[in-house]
C-alpha positions in Angstrom: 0.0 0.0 0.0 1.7 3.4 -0.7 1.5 6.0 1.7 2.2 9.9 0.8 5.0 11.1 1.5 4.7 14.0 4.6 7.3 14.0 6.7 9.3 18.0 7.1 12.9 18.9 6.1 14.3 18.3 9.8 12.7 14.6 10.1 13.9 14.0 6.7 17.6 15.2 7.7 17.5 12.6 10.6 16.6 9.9 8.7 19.2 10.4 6.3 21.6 9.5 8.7 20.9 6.1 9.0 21.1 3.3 5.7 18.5 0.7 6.8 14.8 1.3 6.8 14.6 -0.9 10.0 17.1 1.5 11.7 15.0 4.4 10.4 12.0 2.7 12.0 13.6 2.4 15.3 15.0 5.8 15.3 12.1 7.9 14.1 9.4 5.9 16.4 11.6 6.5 19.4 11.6 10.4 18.5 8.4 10.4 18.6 7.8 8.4 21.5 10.0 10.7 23.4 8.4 13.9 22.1 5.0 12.9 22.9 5.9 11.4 26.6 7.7 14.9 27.3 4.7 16.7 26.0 2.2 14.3 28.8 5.0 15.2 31.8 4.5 19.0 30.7 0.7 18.4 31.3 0.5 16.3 34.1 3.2 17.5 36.4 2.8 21.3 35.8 1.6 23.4 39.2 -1.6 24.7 38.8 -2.0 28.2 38.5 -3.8 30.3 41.1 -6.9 32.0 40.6 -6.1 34.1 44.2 -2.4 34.6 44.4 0.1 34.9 42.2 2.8 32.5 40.4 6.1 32.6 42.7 7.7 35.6 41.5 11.9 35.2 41.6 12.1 38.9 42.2 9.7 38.6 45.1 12.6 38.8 47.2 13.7 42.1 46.5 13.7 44.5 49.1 11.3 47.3 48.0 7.8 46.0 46.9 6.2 47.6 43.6 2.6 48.0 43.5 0.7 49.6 40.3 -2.6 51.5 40.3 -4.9 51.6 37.5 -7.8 53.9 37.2 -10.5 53.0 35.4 -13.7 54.5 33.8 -11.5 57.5 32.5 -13.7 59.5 30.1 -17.3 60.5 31.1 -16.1 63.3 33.6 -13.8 65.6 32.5 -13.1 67.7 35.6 -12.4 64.4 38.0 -10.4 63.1 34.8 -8.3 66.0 35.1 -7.8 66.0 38.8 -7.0 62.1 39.4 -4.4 62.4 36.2 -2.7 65.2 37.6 -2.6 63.5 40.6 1.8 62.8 41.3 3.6 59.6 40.9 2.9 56.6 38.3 -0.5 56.0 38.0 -2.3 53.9 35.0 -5.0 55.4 33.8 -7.7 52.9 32.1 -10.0 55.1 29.2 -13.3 54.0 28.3 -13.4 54.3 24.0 -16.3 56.3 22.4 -16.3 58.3 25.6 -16.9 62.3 25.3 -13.7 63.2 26.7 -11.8 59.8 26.3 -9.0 61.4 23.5 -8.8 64.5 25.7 -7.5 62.6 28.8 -5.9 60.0 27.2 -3.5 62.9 25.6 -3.0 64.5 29.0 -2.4 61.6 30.6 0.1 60.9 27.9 1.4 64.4 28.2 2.2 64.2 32.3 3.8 60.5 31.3 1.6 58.9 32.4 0.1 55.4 31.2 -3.1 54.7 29.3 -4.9 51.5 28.7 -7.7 50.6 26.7 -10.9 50.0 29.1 -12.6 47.8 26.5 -16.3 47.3 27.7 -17.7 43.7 27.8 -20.7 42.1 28.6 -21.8 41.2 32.1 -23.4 38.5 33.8 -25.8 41.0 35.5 -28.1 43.3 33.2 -26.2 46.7 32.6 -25.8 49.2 30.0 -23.2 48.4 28.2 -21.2 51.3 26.8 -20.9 52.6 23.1 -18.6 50.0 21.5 -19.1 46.5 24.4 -18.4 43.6 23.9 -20.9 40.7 23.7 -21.6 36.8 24.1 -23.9 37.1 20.7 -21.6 39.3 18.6 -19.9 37.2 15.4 -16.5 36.6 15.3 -16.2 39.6 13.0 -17.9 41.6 14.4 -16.2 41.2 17.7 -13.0 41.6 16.3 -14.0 45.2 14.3 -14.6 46.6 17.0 -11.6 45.6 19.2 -9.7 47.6 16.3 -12.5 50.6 16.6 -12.1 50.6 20.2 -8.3 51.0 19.7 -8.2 53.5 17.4 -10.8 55.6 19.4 -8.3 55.7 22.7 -4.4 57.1 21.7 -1.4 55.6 23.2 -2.6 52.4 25.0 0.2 50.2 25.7 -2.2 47.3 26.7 -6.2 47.2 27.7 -8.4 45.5 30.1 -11.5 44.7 30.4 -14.5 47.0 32.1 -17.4 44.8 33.6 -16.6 41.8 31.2 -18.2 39.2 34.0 -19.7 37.3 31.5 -17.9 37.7 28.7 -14.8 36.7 30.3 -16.0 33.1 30.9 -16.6 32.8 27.6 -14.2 30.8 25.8 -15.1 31.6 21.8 -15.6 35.1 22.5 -11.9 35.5 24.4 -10.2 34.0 21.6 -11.7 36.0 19.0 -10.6 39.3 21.4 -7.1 37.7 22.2 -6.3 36.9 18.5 -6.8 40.3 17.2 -5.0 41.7 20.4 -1.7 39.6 19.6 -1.1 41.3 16.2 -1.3 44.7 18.8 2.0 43.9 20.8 -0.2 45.0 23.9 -0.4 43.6 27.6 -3.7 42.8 29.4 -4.8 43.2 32.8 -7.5 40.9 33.8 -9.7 42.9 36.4 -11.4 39.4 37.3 -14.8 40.6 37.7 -15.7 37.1 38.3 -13.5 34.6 39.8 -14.0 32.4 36.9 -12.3 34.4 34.3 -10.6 32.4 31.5 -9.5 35.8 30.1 -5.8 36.0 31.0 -5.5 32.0 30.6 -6.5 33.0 26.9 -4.1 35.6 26.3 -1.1 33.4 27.9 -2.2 31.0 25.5 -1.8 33.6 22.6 1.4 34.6 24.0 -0.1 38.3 25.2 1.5 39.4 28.4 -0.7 39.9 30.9 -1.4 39.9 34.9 -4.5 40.1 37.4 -5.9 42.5 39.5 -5.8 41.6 43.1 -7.6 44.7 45.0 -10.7 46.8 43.9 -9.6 50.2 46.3 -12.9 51.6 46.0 -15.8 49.4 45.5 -17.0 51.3 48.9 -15.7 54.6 48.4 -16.0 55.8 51.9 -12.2 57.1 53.6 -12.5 53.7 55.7 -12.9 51.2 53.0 -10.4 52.6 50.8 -8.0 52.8 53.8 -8.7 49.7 54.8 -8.7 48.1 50.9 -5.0 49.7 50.5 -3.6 48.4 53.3 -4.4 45.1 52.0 -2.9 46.0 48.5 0.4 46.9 50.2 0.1 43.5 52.3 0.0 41.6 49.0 3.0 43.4 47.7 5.0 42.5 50.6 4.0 39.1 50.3 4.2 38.6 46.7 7.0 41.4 45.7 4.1 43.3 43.7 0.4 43.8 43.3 -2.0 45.4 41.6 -4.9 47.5 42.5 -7.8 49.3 40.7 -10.0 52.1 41.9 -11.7 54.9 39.8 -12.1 58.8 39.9 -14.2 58.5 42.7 -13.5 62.7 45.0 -13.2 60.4 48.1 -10.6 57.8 46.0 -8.9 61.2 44.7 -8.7 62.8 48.2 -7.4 59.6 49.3 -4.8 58.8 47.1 -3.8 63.0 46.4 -2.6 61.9 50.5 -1.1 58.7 50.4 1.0 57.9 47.8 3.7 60.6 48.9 5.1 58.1 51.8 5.3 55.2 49.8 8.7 54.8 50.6 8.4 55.1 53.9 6.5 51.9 53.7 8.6 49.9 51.9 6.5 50.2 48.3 7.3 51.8 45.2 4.2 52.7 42.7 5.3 51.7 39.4 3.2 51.5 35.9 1.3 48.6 35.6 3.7 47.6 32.3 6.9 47.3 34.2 4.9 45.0 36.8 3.9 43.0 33.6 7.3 42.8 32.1 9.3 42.3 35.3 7.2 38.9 36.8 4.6 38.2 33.8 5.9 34.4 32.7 5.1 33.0 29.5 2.6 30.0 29.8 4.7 26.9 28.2 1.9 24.4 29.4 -0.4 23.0 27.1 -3.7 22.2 27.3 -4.8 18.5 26.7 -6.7 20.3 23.6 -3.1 21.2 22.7 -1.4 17.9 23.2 -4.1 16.2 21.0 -3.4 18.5 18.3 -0.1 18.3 18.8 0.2 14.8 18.3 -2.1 14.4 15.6 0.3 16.6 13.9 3.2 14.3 13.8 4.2 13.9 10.1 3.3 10.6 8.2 5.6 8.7 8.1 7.7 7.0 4.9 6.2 3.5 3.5 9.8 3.1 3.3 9.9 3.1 6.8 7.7 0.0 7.8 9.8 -2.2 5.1 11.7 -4.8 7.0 13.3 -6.4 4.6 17.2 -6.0 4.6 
């Protein structure tokens, strides 16, 4: 029976090395073999990622801590865009496309080096208005993917994005693909901000090699002096424990008072505020593991082999 030939340049290379078909047998299956058995250890021994804390970090160790603030919902109020932008030290500030003032800020921002991500609005498990240009569960691949590109063009000088509301959406395995593919052709970063625990969203970007980290503290989700107090203390408890963390609040007056207070003493504590970027480049490591979906595929993949090959005969 003759088999077509589909075996690539490097296999072919390696076989050449040996005279005898038999040989070639013996050599090429135990390739194989080895390559799909290291491909199983990768899957079945790898430590499971936590949803809660983060990955050990090797430059957890170091002696000052680095913790990065992004502000969200930048681009509906101008005035208390303004104030939390001018506010000192390295904030991220998070912009809302299709807002009225979302250019405006994002060029201020830009202009007091400061930086900007794309807060891309997707849908959410409870019912909410969801802004000019969201994100949906129903939305076709194309469509979804037009206006990933609209929403980046609408908001200048985002060096990554992440998600606003997004509880549903980021659950959704078809619909974070679809995001995450046209995002990886964008050499940007994304920040889940887990607005439900059982985000797949920055399992999906790992997977499409897009750098990316989690959230660990909402500042303001009770924007009295007490709760935000009490919510950054535990931000700077997580840095100390991990080596970084990352918090989000928005441009609440009680989160601006706060923070206009708060971030001059930093060092006095033992934390640094850094952009959210250099957290992401400094402990953000690349996902290696693959998926059983992966593996399968993987190994379906293998070339054909020669009919030459299965020819005993000296």
């Amino acid at each position: 029976m003759n088999h077509p030939v589909a075996w690539d340049l490097m296999a072919t290379h390696l076989i050449h090395r040996f005279s005898k078909p038999a040989q070639q047998l013996v050599y090429c299956s135990g390739v194989c073999f080895l390559m799909v058995c290291a491909l199983i250890t990768n899957i079945l021994f790898a430590p499971p990622a936590s949803a809660e804390t983060h990955p050990k970090s090797p430059l957890a160790s170091t002696k000052i801590a680095q913790i990065a603030i992004i502000i969200d919902d930048i681009g509906y109020n101008r005035p208390a865009g303004e104030h939390i932008i001018n506010l000192p030290g390295a904030l991220t500030y998070a912009v809302i496309p299709f807002t009225p003032f979302a250019k405006k800020l994002a060029t201020l921002a830009h202009t007091n080096n400061k930086e900007i991500l794309l807060h891309l609005p997707m849908e959410a498990t409870v019912r909410k208005q969801l802004d000019t240009g969201g994100l949906t569960v129903n939305q076709s691949k194309y469509e979804l993917k037009d206006l990933v590109n609209s929403s980046l063009s609408a908001v200048p000088y985002v060096s990554g994005f992440n998600n606003h509301m997004g509880s549903l959406l980021t659950t959704d395995r078809k619909a974070m693909e679809w995001i995450m593919e046209e995002a990886s052709s964008q050499q940007l970063f994304f920040i889940d901000s887990v607005t439900n625990a059982a985000s797949i969203a920055g399992k999906v970007a790992s997977e499409h090699g897009i750098p990316n980290l989690r959230r660990d503290v909402f500042l303001d989700n009770n924007p009295s002096e007490e709760k935000i107090h009490r919510a950054f203390l535990q931000l700077l408890s997580k840095a100390k424990n991990n080596g970084y963390a990352i918090g989000i609040a928005h441009p609440h007056p009680g989160t601006i008072k706060y923070l206009s207070s708060h971030l001059k003493n930093l060092h006095e504590k033992g934390v640094e505020l850094v952009s959210v970027s250099k957290l992401v480049q400094a402990h953000w490591v690349s996902n290696s593991t693959l998926s059983n979906d992966n593996l399968l595929h993987l190994v379906s993949s293998l070339p054909t082999p020669l009919h030459t090959r299965f020819r005993f005969e000296q």
